[in-house]
C-alpha positions as CSV (number, residue, x, y, z in Angstrom):
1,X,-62.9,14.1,35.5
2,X,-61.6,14.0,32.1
3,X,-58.4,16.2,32.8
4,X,-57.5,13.3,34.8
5,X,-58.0,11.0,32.1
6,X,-57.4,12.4,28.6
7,X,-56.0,15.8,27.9
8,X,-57.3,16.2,24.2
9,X,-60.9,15.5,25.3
10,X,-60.7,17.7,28.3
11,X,-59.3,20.2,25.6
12,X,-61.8,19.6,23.4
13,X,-65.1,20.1,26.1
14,X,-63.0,23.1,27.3
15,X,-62.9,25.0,23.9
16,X,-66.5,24.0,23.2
17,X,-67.8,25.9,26.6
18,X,-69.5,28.5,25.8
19,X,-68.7,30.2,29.1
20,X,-65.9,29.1,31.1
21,X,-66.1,30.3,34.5
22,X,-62.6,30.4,36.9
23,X,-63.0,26.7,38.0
24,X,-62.6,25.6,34.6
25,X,-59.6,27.6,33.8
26,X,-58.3,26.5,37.2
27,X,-58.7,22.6,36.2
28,X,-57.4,22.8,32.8
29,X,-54.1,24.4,33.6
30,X,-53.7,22.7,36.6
31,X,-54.2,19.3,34.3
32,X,-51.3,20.4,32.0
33,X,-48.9,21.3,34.6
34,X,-49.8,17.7,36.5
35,X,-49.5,16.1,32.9
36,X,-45.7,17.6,32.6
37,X,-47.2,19.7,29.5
38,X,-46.3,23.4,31.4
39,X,-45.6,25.4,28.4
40,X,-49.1,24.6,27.4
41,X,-50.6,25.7,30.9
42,X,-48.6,29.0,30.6
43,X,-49.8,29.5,27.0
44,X,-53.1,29.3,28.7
45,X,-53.1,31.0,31.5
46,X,-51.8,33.9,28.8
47,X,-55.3,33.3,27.2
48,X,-57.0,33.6,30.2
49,X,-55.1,36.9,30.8
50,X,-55.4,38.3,27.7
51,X,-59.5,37.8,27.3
52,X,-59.8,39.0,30.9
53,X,-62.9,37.9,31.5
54,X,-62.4,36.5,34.9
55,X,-60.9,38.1,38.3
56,X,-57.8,35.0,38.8
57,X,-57.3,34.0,42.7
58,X,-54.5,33.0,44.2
59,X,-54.9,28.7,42.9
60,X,-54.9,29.9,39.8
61,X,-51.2,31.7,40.5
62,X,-50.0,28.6,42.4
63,X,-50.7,26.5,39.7
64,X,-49.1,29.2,36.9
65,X,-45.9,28.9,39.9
66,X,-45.3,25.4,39.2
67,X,-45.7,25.6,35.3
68,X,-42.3,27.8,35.8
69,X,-40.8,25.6,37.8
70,X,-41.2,22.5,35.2
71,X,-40.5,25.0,32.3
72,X,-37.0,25.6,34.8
73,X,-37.2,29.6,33.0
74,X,-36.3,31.8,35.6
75,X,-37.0,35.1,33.3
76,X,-40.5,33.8,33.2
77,X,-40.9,33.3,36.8
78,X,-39.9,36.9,37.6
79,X,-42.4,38.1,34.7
80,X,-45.6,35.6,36.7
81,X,-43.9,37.4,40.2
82,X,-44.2,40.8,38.8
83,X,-48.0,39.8,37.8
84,X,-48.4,38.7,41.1
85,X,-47.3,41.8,43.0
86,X,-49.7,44.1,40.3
87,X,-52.8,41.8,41.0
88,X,-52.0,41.5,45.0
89,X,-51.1,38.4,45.3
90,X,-48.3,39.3,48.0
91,X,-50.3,38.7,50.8
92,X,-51.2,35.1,49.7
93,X,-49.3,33.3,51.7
94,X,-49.8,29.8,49.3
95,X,-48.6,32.0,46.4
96,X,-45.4,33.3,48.4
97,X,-44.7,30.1,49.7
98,X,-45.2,28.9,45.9
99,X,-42.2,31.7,44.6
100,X,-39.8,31.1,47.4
101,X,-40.0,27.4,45.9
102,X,-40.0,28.3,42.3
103,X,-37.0,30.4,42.9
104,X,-35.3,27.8,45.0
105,X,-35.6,25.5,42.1
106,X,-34.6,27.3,39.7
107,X,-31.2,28.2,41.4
108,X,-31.7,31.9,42.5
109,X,-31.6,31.7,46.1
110,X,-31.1,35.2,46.8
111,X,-34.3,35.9,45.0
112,X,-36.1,33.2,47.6
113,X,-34.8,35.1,50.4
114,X,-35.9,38.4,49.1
115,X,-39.3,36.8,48.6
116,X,-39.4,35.3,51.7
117,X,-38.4,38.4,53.8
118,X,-41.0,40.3,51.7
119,X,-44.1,38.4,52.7
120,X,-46.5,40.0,54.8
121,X,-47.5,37.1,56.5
122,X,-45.6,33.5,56.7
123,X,-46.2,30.2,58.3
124,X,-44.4,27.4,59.0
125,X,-44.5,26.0,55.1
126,X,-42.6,29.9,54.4
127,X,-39.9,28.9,56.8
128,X,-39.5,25.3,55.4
129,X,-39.8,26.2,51.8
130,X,-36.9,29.0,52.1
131,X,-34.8,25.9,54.2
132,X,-35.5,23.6,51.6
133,X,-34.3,26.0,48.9
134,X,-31.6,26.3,51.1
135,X,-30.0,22.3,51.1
136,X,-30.9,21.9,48.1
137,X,-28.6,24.9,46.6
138,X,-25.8,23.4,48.8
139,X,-26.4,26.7,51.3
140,X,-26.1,24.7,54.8
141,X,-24.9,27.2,57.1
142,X,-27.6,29.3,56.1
143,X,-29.9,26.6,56.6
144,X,-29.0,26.3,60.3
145,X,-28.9,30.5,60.6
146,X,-32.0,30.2,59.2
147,X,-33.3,27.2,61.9
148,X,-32.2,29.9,64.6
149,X,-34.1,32.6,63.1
150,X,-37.2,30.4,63.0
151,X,-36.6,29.1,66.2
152,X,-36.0,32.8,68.1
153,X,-39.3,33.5,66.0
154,X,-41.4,31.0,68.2
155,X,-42.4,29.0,64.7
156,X,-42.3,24.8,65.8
157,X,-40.3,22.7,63.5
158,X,-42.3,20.0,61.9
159,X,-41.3,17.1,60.1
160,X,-40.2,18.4,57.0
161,X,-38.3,21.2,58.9
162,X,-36.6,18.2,61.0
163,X,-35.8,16.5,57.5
164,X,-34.0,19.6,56.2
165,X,-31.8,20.3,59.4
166,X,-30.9,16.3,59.0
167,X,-30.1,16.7,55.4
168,X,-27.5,19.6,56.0
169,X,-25.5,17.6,59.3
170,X,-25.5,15.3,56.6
171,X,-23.4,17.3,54.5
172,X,-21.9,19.1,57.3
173,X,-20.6,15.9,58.9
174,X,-21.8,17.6,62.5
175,X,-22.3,14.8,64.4
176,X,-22.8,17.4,67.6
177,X,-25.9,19.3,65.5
178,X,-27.3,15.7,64.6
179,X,-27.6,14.5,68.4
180,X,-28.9,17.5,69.1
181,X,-32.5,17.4,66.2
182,X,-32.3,13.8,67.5
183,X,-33.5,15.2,71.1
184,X,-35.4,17.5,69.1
185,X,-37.5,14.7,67.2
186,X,-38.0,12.6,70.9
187,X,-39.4,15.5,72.7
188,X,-41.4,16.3,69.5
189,X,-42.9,12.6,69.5
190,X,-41.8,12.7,65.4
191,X,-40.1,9.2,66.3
192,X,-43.0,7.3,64.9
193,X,-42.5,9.5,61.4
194,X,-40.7,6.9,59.0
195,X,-39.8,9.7,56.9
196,X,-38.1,11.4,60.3
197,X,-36.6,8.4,61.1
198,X,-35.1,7.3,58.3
199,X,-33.2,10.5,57.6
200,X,-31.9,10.7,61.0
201,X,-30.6,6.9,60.3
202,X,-29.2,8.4,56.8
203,X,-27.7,11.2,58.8
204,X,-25.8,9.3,61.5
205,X,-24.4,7.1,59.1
206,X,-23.0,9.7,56.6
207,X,-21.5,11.0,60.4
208,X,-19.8,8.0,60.6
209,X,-21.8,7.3,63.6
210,X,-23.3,3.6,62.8
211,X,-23.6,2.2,65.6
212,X,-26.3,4.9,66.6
213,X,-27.8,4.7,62.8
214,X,-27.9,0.7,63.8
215,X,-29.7,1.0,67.1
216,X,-32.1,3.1,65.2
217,X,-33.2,0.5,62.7
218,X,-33.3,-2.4,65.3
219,X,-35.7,-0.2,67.6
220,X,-38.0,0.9,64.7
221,X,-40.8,-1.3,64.9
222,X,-42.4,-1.2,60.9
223,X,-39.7,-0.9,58.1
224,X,-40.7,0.0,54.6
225,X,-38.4,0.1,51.7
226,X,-36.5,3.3,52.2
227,X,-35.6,2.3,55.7
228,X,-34.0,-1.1,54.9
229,X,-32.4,1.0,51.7
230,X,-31.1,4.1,53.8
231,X,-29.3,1.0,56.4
232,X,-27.5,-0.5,54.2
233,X,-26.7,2.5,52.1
234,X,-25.1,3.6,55.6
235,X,-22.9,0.5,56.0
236,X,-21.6,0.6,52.7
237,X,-20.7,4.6,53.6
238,X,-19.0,3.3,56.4
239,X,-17.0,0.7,54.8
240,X,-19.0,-2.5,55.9
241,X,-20.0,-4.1,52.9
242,X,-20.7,-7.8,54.7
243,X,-23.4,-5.8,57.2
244,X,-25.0,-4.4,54.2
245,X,-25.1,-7.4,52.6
246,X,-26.3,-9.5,55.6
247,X,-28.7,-6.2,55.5
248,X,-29.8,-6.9,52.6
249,X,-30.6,-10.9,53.5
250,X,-32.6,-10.1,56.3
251,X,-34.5,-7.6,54.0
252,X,-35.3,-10.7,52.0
253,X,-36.5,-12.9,54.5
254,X,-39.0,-10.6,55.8
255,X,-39.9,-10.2,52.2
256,X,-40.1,-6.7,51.8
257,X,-39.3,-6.0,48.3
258,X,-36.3,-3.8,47.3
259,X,-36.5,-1.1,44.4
260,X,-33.9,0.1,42.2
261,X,-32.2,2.4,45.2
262,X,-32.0,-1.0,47.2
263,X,-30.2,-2.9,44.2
264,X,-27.9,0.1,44.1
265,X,-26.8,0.3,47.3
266,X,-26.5,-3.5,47.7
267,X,-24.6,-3.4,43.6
268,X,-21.9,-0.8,46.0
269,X,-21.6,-2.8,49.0
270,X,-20.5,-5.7,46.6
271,X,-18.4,-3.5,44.9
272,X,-16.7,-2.3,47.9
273,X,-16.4,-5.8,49.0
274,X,-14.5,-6.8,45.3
275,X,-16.0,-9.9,46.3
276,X,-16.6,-11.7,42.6
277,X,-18.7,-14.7,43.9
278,X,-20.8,-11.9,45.8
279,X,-21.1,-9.6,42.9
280,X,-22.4,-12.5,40.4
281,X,-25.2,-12.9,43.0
282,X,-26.2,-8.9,43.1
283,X,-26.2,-9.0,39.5
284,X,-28.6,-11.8,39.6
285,X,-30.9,-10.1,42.0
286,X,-31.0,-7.3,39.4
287,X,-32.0,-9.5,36.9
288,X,-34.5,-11.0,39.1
289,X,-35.9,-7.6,39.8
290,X,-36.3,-7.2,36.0
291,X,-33.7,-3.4,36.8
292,X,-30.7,-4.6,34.9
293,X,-31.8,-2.2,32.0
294,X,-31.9,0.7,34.4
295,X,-29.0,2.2,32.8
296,X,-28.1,3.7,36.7
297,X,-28.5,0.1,37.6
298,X,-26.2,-1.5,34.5
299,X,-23.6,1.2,34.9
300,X,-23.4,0.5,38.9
301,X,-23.1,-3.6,37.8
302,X,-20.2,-2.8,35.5
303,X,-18.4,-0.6,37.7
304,X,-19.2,-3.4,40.5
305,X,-17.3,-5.6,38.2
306,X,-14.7,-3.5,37.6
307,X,-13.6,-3.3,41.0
308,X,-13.5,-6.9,41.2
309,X,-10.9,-7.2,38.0
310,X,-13.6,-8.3,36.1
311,X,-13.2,-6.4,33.1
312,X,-14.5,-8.5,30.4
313,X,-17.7,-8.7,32.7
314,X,-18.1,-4.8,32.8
315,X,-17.6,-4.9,29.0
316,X,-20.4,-7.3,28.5
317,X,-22.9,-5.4,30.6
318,X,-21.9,-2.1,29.1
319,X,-23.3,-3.3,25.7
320,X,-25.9,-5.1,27.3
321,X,-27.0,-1.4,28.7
322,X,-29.5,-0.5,26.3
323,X,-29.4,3.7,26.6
324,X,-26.1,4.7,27.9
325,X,-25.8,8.1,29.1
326,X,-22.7,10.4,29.3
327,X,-22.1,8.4,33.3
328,X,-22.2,5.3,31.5
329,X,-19.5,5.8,29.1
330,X,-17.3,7.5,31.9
331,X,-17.4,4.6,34.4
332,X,-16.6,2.2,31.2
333,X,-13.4,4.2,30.7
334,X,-13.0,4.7,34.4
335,X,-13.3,0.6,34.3
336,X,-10.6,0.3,31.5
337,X,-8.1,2.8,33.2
338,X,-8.8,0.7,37.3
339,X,-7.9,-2.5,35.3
340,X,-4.5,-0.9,33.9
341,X,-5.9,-0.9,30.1
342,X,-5.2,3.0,29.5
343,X,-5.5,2.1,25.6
344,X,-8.7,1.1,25.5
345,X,-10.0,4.1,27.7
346,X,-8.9,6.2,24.9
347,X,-10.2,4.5,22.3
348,X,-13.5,4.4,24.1
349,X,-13.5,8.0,24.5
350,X,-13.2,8.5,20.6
351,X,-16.4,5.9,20.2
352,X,-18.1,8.4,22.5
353,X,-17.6,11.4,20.7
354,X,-18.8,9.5,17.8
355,X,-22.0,8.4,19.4
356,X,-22.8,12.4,19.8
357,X,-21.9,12.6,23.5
358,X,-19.4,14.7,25.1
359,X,-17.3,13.6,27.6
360,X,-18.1,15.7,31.0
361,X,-15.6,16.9,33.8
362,X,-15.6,12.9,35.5
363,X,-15.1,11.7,31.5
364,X,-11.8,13.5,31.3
365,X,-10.5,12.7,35.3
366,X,-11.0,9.0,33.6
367,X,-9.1,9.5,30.9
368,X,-6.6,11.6,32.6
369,X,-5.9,9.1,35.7
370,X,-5.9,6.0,33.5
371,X,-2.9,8.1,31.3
372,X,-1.2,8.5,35.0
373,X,-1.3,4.9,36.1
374,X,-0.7,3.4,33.0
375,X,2.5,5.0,32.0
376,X,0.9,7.2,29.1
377,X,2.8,10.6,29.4
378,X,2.9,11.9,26.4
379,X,-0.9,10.7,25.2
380,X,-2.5,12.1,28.5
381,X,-0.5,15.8,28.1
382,X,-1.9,15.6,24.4
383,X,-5.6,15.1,25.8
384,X,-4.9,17.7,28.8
385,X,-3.9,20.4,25.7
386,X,-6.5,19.8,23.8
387,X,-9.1,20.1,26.8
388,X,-7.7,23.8,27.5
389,X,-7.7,24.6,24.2
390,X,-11.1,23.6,23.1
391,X,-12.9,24.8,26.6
392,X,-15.1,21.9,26.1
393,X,-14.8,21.2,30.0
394,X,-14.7,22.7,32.2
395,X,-11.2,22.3,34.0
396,X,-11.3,21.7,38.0
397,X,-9.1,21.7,40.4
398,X,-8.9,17.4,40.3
399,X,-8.0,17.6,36.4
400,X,-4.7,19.8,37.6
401,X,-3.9,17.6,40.1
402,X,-4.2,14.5,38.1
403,X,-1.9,16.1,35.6
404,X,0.5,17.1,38.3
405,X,0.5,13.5,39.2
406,X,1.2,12.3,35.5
407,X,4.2,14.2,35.2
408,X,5.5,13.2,38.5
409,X,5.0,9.9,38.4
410,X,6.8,10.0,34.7
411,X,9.8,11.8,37.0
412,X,8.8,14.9,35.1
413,X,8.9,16.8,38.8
414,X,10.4,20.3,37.9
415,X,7.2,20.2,34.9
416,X,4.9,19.3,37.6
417,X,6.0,22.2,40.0
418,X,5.9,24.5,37.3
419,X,2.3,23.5,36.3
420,X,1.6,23.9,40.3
421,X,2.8,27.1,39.9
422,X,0.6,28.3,37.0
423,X,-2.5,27.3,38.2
424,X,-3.2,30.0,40.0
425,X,-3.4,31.7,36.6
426,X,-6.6,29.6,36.3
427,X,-8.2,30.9,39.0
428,X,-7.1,27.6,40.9
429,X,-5.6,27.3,44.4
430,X,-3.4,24.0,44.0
431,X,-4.5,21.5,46.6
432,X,-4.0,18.9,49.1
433,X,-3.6,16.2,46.0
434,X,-1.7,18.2,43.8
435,X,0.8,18.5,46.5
436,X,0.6,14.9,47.5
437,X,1.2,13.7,44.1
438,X,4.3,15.6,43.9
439,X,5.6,14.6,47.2
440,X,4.8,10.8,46.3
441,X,7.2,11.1,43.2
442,X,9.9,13.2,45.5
443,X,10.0,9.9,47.2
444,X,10.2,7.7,44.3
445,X,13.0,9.5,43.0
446,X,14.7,10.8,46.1
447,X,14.2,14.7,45.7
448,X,14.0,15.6,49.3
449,X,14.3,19.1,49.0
450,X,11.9,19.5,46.5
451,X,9.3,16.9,48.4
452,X,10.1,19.2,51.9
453,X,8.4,22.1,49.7
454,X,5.7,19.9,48.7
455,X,4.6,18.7,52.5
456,X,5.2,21.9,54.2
457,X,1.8,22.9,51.9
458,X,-0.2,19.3,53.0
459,X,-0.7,19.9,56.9
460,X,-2.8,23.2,56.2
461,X,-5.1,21.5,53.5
462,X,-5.3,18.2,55.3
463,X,-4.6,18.7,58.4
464,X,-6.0,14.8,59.6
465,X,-5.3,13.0,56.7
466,X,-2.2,11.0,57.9
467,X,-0.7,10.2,54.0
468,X,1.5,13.4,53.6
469,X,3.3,12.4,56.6
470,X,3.7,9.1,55.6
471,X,4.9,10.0,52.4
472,X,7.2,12.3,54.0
473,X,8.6,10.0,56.4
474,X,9.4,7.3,53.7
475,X,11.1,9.9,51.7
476,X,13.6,11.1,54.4
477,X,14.1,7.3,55.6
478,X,14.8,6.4,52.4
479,X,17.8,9.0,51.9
480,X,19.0,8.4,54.9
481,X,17.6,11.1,57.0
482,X,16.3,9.6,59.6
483,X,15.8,12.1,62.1
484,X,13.5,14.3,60.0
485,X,11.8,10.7,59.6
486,X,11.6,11.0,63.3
487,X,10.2,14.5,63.2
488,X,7.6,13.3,61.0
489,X,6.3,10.7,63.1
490,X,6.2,12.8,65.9
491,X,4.5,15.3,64.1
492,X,1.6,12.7,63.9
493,X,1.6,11.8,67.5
494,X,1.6,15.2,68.4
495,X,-1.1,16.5,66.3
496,X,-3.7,13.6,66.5
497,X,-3.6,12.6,63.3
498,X,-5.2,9.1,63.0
499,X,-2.9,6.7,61.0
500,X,-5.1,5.2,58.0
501,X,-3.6,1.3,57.8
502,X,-2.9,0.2,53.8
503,X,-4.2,-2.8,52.7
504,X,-4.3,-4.8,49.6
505,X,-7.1,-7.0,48.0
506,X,-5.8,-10.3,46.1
507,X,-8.4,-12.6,44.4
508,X,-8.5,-16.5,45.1
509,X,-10.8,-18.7,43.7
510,X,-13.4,-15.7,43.3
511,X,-12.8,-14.0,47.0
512,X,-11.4,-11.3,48.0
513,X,-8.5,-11.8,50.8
514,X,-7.5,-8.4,52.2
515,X,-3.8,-8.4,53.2
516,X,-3.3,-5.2,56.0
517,X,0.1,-3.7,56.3
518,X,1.8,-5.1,59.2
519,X,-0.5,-7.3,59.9
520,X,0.8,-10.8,62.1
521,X,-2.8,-11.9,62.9
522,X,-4.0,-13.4,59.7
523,X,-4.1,-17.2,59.4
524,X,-1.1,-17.1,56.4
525,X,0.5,-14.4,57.6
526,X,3.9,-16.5,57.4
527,X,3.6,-17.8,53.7
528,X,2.7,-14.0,52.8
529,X,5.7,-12.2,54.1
530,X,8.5,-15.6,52.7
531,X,6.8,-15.1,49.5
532,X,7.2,-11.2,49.9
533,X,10.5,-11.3,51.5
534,X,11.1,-13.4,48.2
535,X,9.9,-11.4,45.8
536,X,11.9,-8.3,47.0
537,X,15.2,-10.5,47.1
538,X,14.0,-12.0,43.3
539,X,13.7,-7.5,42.5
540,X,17.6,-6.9,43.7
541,X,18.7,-10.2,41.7
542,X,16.7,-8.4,38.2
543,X,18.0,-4.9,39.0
544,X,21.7,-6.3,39.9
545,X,22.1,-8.0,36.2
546,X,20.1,-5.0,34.8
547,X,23.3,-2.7,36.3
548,X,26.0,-5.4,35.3
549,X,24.9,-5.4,31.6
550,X,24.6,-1.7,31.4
551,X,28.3,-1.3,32.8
């Protein structure tokens, strides 16, 4: 009774026992490692150990488990396993279960599946703990391997084992596997499981399959939080930030109240929507909820902001955010660099250091692509030098190609190649973007042989990502070549690749009008392309009289 209340006075009746039998032992350190206070449960479960006065059972060890997971000290795990094995504890199937998860959480998965294979006995917690360790350590093909194993052992999947497969199509993108646990669930009657349900609805969206993740929600008859969270969470995936939003309303006319994951996902459906009047109202809803100082919630509002050209507003809710964190500070300078104001993301990375936090690896792509689109060569190559010499990041493959992309941009391309060509001296493959960047600037600046180079690397990396052959078509148009031009489109037809349309997002009178390439259906389709045909012919007037003054 009084663990549950007050540590110090259960401490105090404890140490005034004058016998303490296993129970109490058992209820004192499982107290501590409920109360977040493990290091004092393992400090005394050594007491209890070292007076040994009383035979432990296996609680006892399930408890000391979970004190090592909080503490997050693998050496000290594998001392508790090697007490477990001496004592006999292996053929505990809650204490095996209880290591496969410790060592799951602590990040040594190969110790989980030694433990795991090891145990005399296991159950259908054994198979889900090992799968959970699994997804969470970013191991999915394992995962399903695993699923097979258990299913060619006759063990039935259960809800949590259902969860797990969901959670790794998830991050698969296998559509095919995710049909497939959704026949499973039916036939298993695990349907009526909210938890079931609305993972499979989170799974079918991040499969781009919506239209099923839809029907899912309209057919489930009671709807807590997470489900109307998890929906429109799925449309903003998708790119439909007005069904999130209208989501979102319905949400609030059956007056189920939304957490902090609900303001989120509604604070990135208004982002993606760079709808300013919309955004406004989201932020007011976060107000409402009293979650604005959530400093997740206050760095999602500024970036919202950002993405609507909003900058002053981002800047007003970064201060407002009363303890920024290291992602905080990064999406400010990310902010300032989206918004063309590659100064100020600079300068803001100084006032971080000077607050005592260093930047991290999304800190320094900030910086880095701010430099890139705002014209600051020589400032971003100074901050990409210091990076490599100070090893304070670590540098990815993204940092490369962001640099690669500064320097071509800048018409640096020879630098660029050569920094393509010394990365793998890093222990870096150059990638898709690297290449991408380069060809981009090959068509900027007409080096077709160079940019032919670039692309022949881009269909292996990307083989359905349809920019490298746009890129490549405009280059050789553009120089005249217009049969490899040709080539290039045919290329696409006959490899499948789906053409991604470009569009543009201009603000009037706080909404956001998207303008699609080539697009004769919208209502002002006419006034757009006179004013753009006039523009371009306004761009040949400039660069005429900039080429007469020069000669």
């Amino acid at each position: 009774m009084y663990a549950a209340i007050e540590m110090e006075v259960a401490q105090k009746l404890f140490d005034e026992m004058s016998s303490r039998d296993l129970i109490s032992w058992s209820v004192m350190i499982r107290a501590y490692v409920q109360s977040e206070e493990a290091e004092v449960a393992f400090r005394l479960f050594r007491e209890m150990v070292t007076k040994n006065e009383i035979e432990m059972d296996g609680q006892i060890m399930v408890n000391v488990i979970k004190a090592c997971i909080h503490l997050g000290e693998i050496s000290i795990g594998r001392l508790v396993h090697g007490f477990v094995i001496r004592r006999g504890f292996v053929y505990d199937s809650f204490v095996g279960n209880s290591l496969i998860d410790m060592y799951s959480k602590c990040h040594d998965i190969e110790s989980a599946s030694k433990s795991f294979r090891e145990m005399p006995r296991r159950n259908v917690v054994s198979w889900n703990s090992l799968l959970s360790g699994f997804v969470s350590n970013d191991k999915y093909l394992e995962a399903l391997l695993l699923f097979d194993s258990m299913w060619n052992a006759g063990i039935d999947a259960d809800g949590v084992t259902l969860v797990n497969l969901l959670q790794t199509c998830k991050h698969l993108l296998d559509p095919i596997h995710c049909k497939s646990i959704h026949l499973i669930i039916i036939q298993r009657g695990y349907e009526v499981n909210d938890l079931v349900t609305n993972s499979l609805i989170d799974a079918y969206a991040k499969c781009n399959l919506i239209t099923l993740a839809w029907s899912l929600f309209n057919q489930m008859k009671r709807r807590d939080t997470v489900t109307w969270s998890t929906m429109i969470a799925g449309f903003t995936h998708c790119g439909m930030p007005d069904e999130a939003i209208a989501v979102f309303q319905e949400m609030n006319q059956v007056q189920n109240k939304p957490n902090v994951i609900t303001v989120l996902n509604l604070l990135e459906a208004c982002s993606i929507s760079a709808d300013l009047k919309r955004s406004k109202s989201a932020h007011g809803i976060a107000i409402r909820r009293g979650v604005e100082a959530d400093v997740a919630v206050g760095t999602a509002i500024l970036d919202m902001y950002s993405k609507c050209g909003a900058i002053e507003a981002s800047e007003r809710v970064f201060d407002q955010i009363p303890k920024k964190n290291v992602v905080s500070w990064s999406a400010m300078i990310a902010a300032y660099g989206m918004n063309g104001l590659p100064h100020y993301a600079l300068a803001l990375v100084d006032k971080m250091r000077a607050h005592g936090l260093r930047p991290n690896p999304v800190t320094t792509l900030s910086v880095l692509s701010a430099c890139s689109h705002g014209g600051l060569i020589e400032e971003g190559l100074l901050f990409f030098q210091e990076l490599v010499q100070d090893h304070a990041v670590e540098l990815r493959l993204e940092h490369y190609s962001c640099v690669v992309d500064l320097l071509a941009r800048a018409g640096k391309l020879d630098t660029a190649m050569e920094l393509i060509e010394k990365m793998p001296n890093n222990g870096l493959k150059p990638g898709a973007s690297a290449w991408r960047a380069l060809l981009s600037a090959c068509r900027t600046y007409g080096n077709s042989e160079l940019g032919s180079g670039a692309f022949s690397r881009i269909p292996e990396l990307e083989p359905s990502n349809s920019a490298g052959y746009l890129f490549a078509s405009s280059m050789y148009a553009s120089g005249g070549l217009w049969v490899d031009a040709a080539r290039m489109r045919w290329l696409v037809r006959g490899r499948g690749v789906r053409m991604v349309t470009g569009y543009s997002l201009v603000h009037v009178n706080d909404k956001a009008c998207k303008f699609v390439a080539g697009d004769k259906h919208h209502s002002f389709s006419g006034e757009v392309y006179l004013v753009s045909e006039q523009l371009h012919l306004c761009m040949k007037i400039d660069k005429m009289h900039e080429e007469a003054v020069f000669e």
